[in-house]
C-alpha positions in Angstrom: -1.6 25.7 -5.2 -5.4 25.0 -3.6 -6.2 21.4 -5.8 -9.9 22.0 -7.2 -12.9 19.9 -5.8 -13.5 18.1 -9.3 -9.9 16.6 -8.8 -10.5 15.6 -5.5 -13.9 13.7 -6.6 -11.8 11.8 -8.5 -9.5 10.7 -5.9 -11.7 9.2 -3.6 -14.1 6.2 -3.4 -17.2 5.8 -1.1 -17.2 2.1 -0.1 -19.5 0.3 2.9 -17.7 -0.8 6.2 -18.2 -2.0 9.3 -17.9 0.6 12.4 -17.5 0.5 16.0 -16.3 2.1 19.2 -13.7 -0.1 20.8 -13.8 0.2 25.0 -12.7 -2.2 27.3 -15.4 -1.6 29.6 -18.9 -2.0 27.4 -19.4 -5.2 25.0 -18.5 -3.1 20.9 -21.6 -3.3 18.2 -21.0 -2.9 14.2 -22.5 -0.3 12.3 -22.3 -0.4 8.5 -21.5 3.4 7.3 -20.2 4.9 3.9 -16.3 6.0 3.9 -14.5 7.6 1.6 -11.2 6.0 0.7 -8.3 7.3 -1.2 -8.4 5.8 -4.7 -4.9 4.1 -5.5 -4.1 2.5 -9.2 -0.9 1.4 -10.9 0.5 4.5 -13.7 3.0 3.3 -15.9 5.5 5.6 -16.9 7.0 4.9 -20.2 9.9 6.7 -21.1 11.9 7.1 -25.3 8.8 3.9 -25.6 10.2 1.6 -22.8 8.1 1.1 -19.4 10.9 2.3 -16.7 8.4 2.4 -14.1 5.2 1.3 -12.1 4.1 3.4 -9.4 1.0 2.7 -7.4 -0.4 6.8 -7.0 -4.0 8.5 -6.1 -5.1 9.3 -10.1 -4.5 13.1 -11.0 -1.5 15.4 -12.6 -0.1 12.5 -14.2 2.1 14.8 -16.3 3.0 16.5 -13.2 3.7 13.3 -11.4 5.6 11.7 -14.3 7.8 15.0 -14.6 8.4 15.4 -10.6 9.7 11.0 -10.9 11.6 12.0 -13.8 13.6 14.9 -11.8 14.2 12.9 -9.0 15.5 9.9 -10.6 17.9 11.8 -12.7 16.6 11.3 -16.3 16.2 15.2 -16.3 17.6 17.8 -15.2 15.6 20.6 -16.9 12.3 20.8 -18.6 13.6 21.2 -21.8 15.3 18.2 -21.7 11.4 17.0 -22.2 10.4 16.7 -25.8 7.0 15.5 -24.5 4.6 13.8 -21.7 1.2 12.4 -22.7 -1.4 10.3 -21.7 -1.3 6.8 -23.3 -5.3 6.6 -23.5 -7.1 9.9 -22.7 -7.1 11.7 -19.4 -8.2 8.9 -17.3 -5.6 6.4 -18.7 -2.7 4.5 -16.5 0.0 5.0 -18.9 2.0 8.2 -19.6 4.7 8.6 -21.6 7.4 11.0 -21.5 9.7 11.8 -24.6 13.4 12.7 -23.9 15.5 15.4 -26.2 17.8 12.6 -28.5 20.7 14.1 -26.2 19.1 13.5 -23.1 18.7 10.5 -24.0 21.9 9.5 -24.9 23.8 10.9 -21.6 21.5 9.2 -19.5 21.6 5.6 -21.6 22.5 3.6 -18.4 19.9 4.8 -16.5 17.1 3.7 -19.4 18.8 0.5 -19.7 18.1 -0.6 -16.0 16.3 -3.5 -15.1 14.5 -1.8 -11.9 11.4 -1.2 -12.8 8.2 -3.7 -11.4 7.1 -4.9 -14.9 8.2 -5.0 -18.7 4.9 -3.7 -20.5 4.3 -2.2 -24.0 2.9 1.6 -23.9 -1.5 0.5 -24.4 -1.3 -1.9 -21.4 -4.0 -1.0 -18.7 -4.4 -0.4 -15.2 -6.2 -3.4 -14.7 -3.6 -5.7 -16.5 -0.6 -4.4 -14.4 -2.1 -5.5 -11.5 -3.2 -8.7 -12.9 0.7 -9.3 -13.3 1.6 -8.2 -9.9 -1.6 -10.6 -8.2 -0.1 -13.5 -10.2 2.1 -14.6 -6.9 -0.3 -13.9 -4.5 -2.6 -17.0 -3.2 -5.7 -16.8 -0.8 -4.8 -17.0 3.4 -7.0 -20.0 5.2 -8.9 -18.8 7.9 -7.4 -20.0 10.9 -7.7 -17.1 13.4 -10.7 -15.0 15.6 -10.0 -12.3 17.4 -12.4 -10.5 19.7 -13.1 -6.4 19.7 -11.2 -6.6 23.3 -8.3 -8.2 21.9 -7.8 -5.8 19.0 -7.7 -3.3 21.6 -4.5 -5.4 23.4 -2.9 -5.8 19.8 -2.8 -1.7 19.3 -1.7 -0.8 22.9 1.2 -3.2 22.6 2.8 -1.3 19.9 3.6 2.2 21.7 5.4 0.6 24.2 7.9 -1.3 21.5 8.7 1.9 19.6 11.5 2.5 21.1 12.8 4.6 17.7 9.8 6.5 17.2 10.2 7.7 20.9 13.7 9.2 20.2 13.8 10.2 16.7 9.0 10.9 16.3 10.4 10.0 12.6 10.0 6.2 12.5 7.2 3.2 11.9 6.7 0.1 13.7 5.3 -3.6 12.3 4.6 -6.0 14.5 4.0 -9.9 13.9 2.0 -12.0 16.0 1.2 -15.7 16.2 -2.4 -17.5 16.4 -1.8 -17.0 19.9 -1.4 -13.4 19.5 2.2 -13.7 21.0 4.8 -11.6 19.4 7.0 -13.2 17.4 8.4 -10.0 14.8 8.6 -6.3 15.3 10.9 -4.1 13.4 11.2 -0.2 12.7 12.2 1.9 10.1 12.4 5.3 8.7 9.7 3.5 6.0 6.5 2.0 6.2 7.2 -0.6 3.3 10.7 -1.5 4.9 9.1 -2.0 8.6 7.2 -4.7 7.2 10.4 -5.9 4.9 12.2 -6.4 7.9 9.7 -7.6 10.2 8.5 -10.4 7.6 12.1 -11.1 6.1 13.4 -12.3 9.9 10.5 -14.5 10.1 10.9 -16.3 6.4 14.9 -16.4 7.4 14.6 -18.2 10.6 11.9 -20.9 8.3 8.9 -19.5 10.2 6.3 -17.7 8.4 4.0 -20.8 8.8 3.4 -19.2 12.5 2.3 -15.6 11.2 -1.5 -14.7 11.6 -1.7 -11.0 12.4 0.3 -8.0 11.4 0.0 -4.4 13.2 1.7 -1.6 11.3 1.6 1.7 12.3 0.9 3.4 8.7 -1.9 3.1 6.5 -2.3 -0.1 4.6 -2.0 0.7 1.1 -1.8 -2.0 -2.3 1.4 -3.1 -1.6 1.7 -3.5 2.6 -1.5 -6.3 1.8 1.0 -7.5 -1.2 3.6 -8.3 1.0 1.6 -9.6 4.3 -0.2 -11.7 1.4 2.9 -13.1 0.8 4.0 -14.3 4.2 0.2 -15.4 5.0 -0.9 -13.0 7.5 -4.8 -13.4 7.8 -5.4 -10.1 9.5 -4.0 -6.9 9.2 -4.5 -4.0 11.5 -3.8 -0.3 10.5 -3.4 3.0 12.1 -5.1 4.8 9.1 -7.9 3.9 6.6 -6.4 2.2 3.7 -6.9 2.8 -0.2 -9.3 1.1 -2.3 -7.1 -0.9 -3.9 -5.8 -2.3 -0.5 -9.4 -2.9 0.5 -9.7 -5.2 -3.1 -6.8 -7.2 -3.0 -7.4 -8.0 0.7 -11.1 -9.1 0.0 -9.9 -11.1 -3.2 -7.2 -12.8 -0.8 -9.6 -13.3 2.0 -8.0 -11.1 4.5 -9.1 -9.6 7.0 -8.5 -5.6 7.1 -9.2 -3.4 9.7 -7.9 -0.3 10.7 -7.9 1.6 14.4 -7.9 5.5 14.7 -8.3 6.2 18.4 -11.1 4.7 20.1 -12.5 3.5 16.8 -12.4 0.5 14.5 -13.1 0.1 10.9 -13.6 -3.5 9.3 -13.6 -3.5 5.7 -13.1 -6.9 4.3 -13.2 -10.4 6.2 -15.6 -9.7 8.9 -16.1 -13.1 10.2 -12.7 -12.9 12.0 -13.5 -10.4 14.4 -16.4 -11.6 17.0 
Protein backbone atom coordinates (compact mmCIF):
# COMPACT_ATOMS: atom_id res chain seq x y z
CA UNK A 1 0.00 0.00 0.00
CA UNK A 2 1.42 3.67 -1.47
CA UNK A 3 1.48 5.72 2.29
CA UNK A 4 -0.37 9.14 1.35
CA UNK A 5 1.66 12.56 1.33
CA UNK A 6 -0.36 14.02 4.38
CA UNK A 7 1.17 10.99 6.49
CA UNK A 8 4.49 11.57 5.28
CA UNK A 9 4.30 15.51 6.28
CA UNK A 10 3.84 14.27 9.47
CA UNK A 11 6.85 12.17 9.71
CA UNK A 12 9.42 14.48 8.95
CA UNK A 13 10.95 17.71 10.45
CA UNK A 14 12.87 20.51 8.52
CA UNK A 15 15.71 21.50 10.92
CA UNK A 16 18.97 23.97 10.01
CA UNK A 17 22.47 22.29 9.58
CA UNK A 18 25.66 22.73 8.72
CA UNK A 19 26.90 21.43 5.17
CA UNK A 20 30.00 20.68 3.36
CA UNK A 21 31.92 18.67 0.84
CA UNK A 22 34.66 16.73 2.48
CA UNK A 23 37.98 16.35 -0.02
CA UNK A 24 41.34 15.88 0.99
CA UNK A 25 42.73 17.91 -1.58
CA UNK A 26 40.71 21.62 -1.19
CA UNK A 27 40.41 23.35 2.43
CA UNK A 28 35.94 22.21 3.32
CA UNK A 29 33.58 25.48 3.94
CA UNK A 30 29.99 25.16 5.93
CA UNK A 31 26.87 26.02 4.45
CA UNK A 32 23.75 26.28 6.65
CA UNK A 33 20.86 24.46 4.55
CA UNK A 34 17.29 23.06 5.59
CA UNK A 35 17.02 19.06 5.94
CA UNK A 36 14.39 17.11 6.52
CA UNK A 37 14.74 14.52 9.27
CA UNK A 38 12.74 11.62 10.19
CA UNK A 39 10.64 12.50 13.23
CA UNK A 40 11.15 9.76 16.06
CA UNK A 41 8.96 9.99 19.60
CA UNK A 42 8.38 7.43 22.37
CA UNK A 43 4.55 5.41 21.87
CA UNK A 44 3.53 3.60 24.78
CA UNK A 45 1.68 0.64 24.25
CA UNK A 46 -0.59 -0.24 27.04
CA UNK A 47 -2.05 -3.42 27.03
CA UNK A 48 -5.58 -4.95 29.60
CA UNK A 49 -4.39 -1.05 31.25
CA UNK A 50 -0.70 -1.89 32.05
CA UNK A 51 2.22 -0.18 29.99
CA UNK A 52 4.10 -3.38 28.45
CA UNK A 53 6.00 -1.38 26.22
CA UNK A 54 7.99 1.79 25.02
CA UNK A 55 9.08 1.91 21.54
CA UNK A 56 10.83 4.82 20.04
CA UNK A 57 8.86 4.84 16.19
CA UNK A 58 8.34 7.67 13.23
CA UNK A 59 4.50 8.85 14.41
CA UNK A 60 1.70 7.15 12.07
CA UNK A 61 -0.60 3.77 12.10
CA UNK A 62 -0.29 3.57 15.65
CA UNK A 63 -3.13 1.01 15.67
CA UNK A 64 -1.30 -0.77 12.94
CA UNK A 65 2.00 -0.52 14.76
CA UNK A 66 0.60 -1.58 18.11
CA UNK A 67 -1.27 -4.67 16.44
CA UNK A 68 1.94 -5.76 14.10
CA UNK A 69 4.15 -5.62 18.12
CA UNK A 70 1.39 -7.39 19.54
CA UNK A 71 1.60 -10.36 16.76
CA UNK A 72 5.09 -10.64 17.04
CA UNK A 73 5.49 -10.74 20.62
CA UNK A 74 2.91 -13.42 21.07
CA UNK A 75 0.08 -11.68 22.96
CA UNK A 76 -2.02 -12.49 19.81
CA UNK A 77 -2.45 -14.68 17.61
CA UNK A 78 -5.56 -13.54 15.68
CA UNK A 79 -7.32 -10.28 15.37
CA UNK A 80 -10.09 -11.33 17.27
CA UNK A 81 -8.30 -12.02 20.09
CA UNK A 82 -8.43 -7.86 20.01
CA UNK A 83 -11.36 -6.45 21.88
CA UNK A 84 -9.86 -3.10 21.05
CA UNK A 85 -6.82 -0.48 20.15
CA UNK A 86 -7.21 3.19 20.68
CA UNK A 87 -5.44 6.22 20.97
CA UNK A 88 -4.90 7.37 24.63
CA UNK A 89 -5.36 11.29 23.65
CA UNK A 90 -6.60 11.85 20.01
CA UNK A 91 -4.81 10.95 16.85
CA UNK A 92 -1.60 12.64 17.58
CA UNK A 93 -1.22 11.07 21.17
CA UNK A 94 1.89 8.73 22.36
CA UNK A 95 -0.18 6.24 24.13
CA UNK A 96 -2.26 3.49 22.60
CA UNK A 97 -3.97 0.93 24.22
CA UNK A 98 -4.93 -2.36 23.15
CA UNK A 99 -7.70 -4.43 24.86
CA UNK A 100 -7.33 -8.27 24.94
CA UNK A 101 -10.55 -10.84 24.77
CA UNK A 102 -10.71 -11.94 28.85
CA UNK A 103 -9.35 -15.40 27.39
CA UNK A 104 -6.55 -14.06 25.66
CA UNK A 105 -5.81 -12.60 28.37
CA UNK A 106 -5.70 -15.25 30.71
CA UNK A 107 -3.57 -17.77 28.35
CA UNK A 108 -1.07 -15.29 27.85
CA UNK A 109 -0.84 -14.11 31.88
CA UNK A 110 2.95 -14.62 31.97
CA UNK A 111 3.69 -12.71 29.19
CA UNK A 112 1.67 -9.42 30.74
CA UNK A 113 3.28 -9.99 33.93
CA UNK A 114 6.83 -9.39 32.62
CA UNK A 115 9.02 -6.95 33.83
CA UNK A 116 10.63 -5.99 30.26
CA UNK A 117 9.31 -3.21 29.26
CA UNK A 118 11.55 0.40 29.44
CA UNK A 119 9.13 2.25 31.90
CA UNK A 120 6.07 1.60 34.42
CA UNK A 121 3.58 4.50 33.31
CA UNK A 122 -0.14 4.99 33.82
CA UNK A 123 -2.31 5.07 30.35
CA UNK A 124 -2.50 9.64 30.11
CA UNK A 125 1.34 9.89 30.49
CA UNK A 126 2.84 11.89 27.42
CA UNK A 127 5.51 11.75 24.95
CA UNK A 128 7.33 14.29 26.47
CA UNK A 129 7.31 12.76 30.10
CA UNK A 130 8.63 9.31 28.88
CA UNK A 131 11.56 10.73 27.71
CA UNK A 132 12.00 12.94 30.60
CA UNK A 133 12.34 9.49 32.48
CA UNK A 134 14.60 7.90 30.15
CA UNK A 135 17.03 11.47 30.07
CA UNK A 136 17.09 11.18 33.90
CA UNK A 137 20.62 9.16 33.63
CA UNK A 138 22.07 10.95 31.05
CA UNK A 139 24.66 13.98 32.06
CA UNK A 140 26.28 16.53 29.68
CA UNK A 141 29.95 15.35 27.94
CA UNK A 142 32.89 18.16 28.57
CA UNK A 143 34.34 19.31 25.61
CA UNK A 144 37.66 18.03 25.39
CA UNK A 145 38.16 17.08 21.64
CA UNK A 146 38.58 19.06 17.91
CA UNK A 147 38.76 17.36 15.02
CA UNK A 148 39.51 18.86 11.63
CA UNK A 149 37.21 18.26 8.28
CA UNK A 150 40.48 16.15 7.00
CA UNK A 151 40.43 14.04 10.01
CA UNK A 152 36.74 13.14 9.82
CA UNK A 153 37.59 11.97 6.47
CA UNK A 154 40.46 9.44 8.15
CA UNK A 155 37.87 8.43 10.86
CA UNK A 156 35.27 7.14 7.97
CA UNK A 157 37.85 5.46 5.75
CA UNK A 158 39.16 3.50 8.62
CA UNK A 159 36.00 1.59 9.11
CA UNK A 160 35.73 -0.42 5.66
CA UNK A 161 38.81 -1.87 6.16
CA UNK A 162 37.79 -3.34 9.85
CA UNK A 163 34.53 -4.91 8.61
CA UNK A 164 35.73 -7.85 8.16
CA UNK A 165 31.87 -9.45 8.84
CA UNK A 166 30.16 -7.16 6.61
CA UNK A 167 32.63 -8.24 3.83
CA UNK A 168 31.50 -11.94 4.13
CA UNK A 169 28.10 -12.01 5.22
CA UNK A 170 26.97 -7.64 3.40
CA UNK A 171 24.46 -8.33 6.54
CA UNK A 172 26.38 -6.75 9.52
CA UNK A 173 27.23 -3.13 11.30
CA UNK A 174 30.39 -1.86 12.61
CA UNK A 175 31.07 0.73 15.74
CA UNK A 176 34.16 1.93 16.30
CA UNK A 177 35.74 3.77 19.44
CA UNK A 178 38.43 6.15 19.32
CA UNK A 179 40.50 7.97 21.85
CA UNK A 180 41.37 11.95 22.02
CA UNK A 181 44.12 10.85 19.98
CA UNK A 182 41.81 9.37 17.48
CA UNK A 183 43.60 5.92 18.05
CA UNK A 184 41.29 3.04 18.11
CA UNK A 185 40.66 1.58 21.12
CA UNK A 186 36.92 -0.47 20.44
CA UNK A 187 35.34 -1.80 17.37
CA UNK A 188 32.79 -4.49 17.36
CA UNK A 189 30.13 -5.91 14.78
CA UNK A 190 26.91 -7.28 14.78
CA UNK A 191 23.89 -8.32 12.89
CA UNK A 192 22.33 -4.94 14.99
CA UNK A 193 23.06 -1.50 15.01
CA UNK A 194 22.04 -1.09 18.84
CA UNK A 195 24.26 -4.26 19.75
CA UNK A 196 27.43 -2.96 17.70
CA UNK A 197 27.63 -0.18 19.97
CA UNK A 198 26.58 -2.63 23.21
CA UNK A 199 29.49 -4.42 22.45
CA UNK A 200 31.89 -1.96 21.43
CA UNK A 201 31.07 0.30 24.66
CA UNK A 202 30.58 -2.71 27.10
CA UNK A 203 34.45 -3.93 26.42
CA UNK A 204 35.60 -0.53 27.15
CA UNK A 205 33.46 -0.04 30.66
CA UNK A 206 34.66 -3.85 31.44
CA UNK A 207 38.38 -3.28 31.05
CA UNK A 208 37.58 0.27 33.54
CA UNK A 209 38.16 2.50 30.50
CA UNK A 210 35.51 4.55 29.29
CA UNK A 211 37.26 7.61 30.71
CA UNK A 212 39.46 7.39 27.30
CA UNK A 213 36.38 7.44 24.82
CA UNK A 214 35.87 10.66 22.69
CA UNK A 215 34.53 9.66 19.27
CA UNK A 216 32.22 6.93 18.12
CA UNK A 217 31.79 5.92 14.30
CA UNK A 218 28.87 3.70 13.65
CA UNK A 219 27.88 2.66 10.47
CA UNK A 220 23.97 3.11 10.86
CA UNK A 221 21.98 6.09 11.42
CA UNK A 222 22.07 7.60 14.81
CA UNK A 223 18.76 7.46 16.10
CA UNK A 224 17.36 8.48 20.13
CA UNK A 225 18.81 5.72 21.61
CA UNK A 226 22.56 5.14 19.72
CA UNK A 227 23.15 9.12 21.39
CA UNK A 228 21.49 7.39 24.71
CA UNK A 229 24.03 4.93 24.98
CA UNK A 230 27.32 6.98 23.60
CA UNK A 231 25.88 9.58 26.25
CA UNK A 232 26.37 7.16 28.57
CA UNK A 233 29.93 6.14 28.03
CA UNK A 234 30.86 10.00 27.37
CA UNK A 235 31.65 10.01 23.77
CA UNK A 236 31.69 13.76 22.68
CA UNK A 237 31.30 13.17 19.07
CA UNK A 238 29.44 10.85 17.15
CA UNK A 239 29.79 10.22 13.43
CA UNK A 240 27.02 8.51 11.35
CA UNK A 241 26.58 6.98 7.97
CA UNK A 242 22.95 8.27 7.64
CA UNK A 243 21.09 11.46 8.85
CA UNK A 244 19.78 10.86 12.20
CA UNK A 245 16.11 11.61 13.61
CA UNK A 246 15.08 14.60 15.27
CA UNK A 247 15.00 13.30 18.39
CA UNK A 248 18.68 12.10 18.12
CA UNK A 249 19.56 15.63 16.87
CA UNK A 250 17.76 17.00 20.58
CA UNK A 251 19.16 14.81 22.95
CA UNK A 252 22.68 15.34 21.46
CA UNK A 253 22.34 19.21 21.57
CA UNK A 254 20.84 18.98 25.14
CA UNK A 255 23.99 16.71 26.11
CA UNK A 256 26.40 18.91 24.21
CA UNK A 257 27.39 16.41 21.65
CA UNK A 258 28.64 16.76 18.82
CA UNK A 259 26.60 14.99 15.75
CA UNK A 260 27.54 14.61 12.43
CA UNK A 261 26.79 12.33 9.89
CA UNK A 262 28.89 11.41 6.47
CA UNK A 263 27.11 10.18 3.20
CA UNK A 264 29.71 9.96 0.55
CA UNK A 265 31.73 12.90 -0.06
CA UNK A 266 29.51 14.95 2.14
CA UNK A 267 29.21 16.05 5.84
CA UNK A 268 26.35 17.13 7.89
CA UNK A 269 26.83 18.90 11.36
CA UNK A 270 23.82 19.24 13.32
CA UNK A 271 24.52 19.95 16.85
CA UNK A 272 28.02 20.94 18.55
CA UNK A 273 29.71 22.75 15.79
CA UNK A 274 32.57 24.15 17.68
CA UNK A 275 34.23 20.67 17.56
CA UNK A 276 34.83 20.42 14.07
CA UNK A 277 37.49 23.31 12.73
Amino acid sequence: MIKNNSLIEHQLKKRSVLFCHLSKNSEASLIEQQLELVIEEPLSINVQGQTYSVIMRTPGEEKEHAAGFCLSEGLVDHPDDIVDIALCDGENSNVVAVMLTKERAEKISDLLNRKGFVSQTSCGICGREIIDDLNLILTSVPERIFLSFRQVIDIVERMDDLQNLKKRSLASHAALVFDRNLNIISYAEDAGRHNALDKAIGGLFLNHELKRCAVALISSRASYEMIQKCARAGIEIVISMSIPTTLACELGQRLGMTLAAVRKNKMFIFTGQSRIV
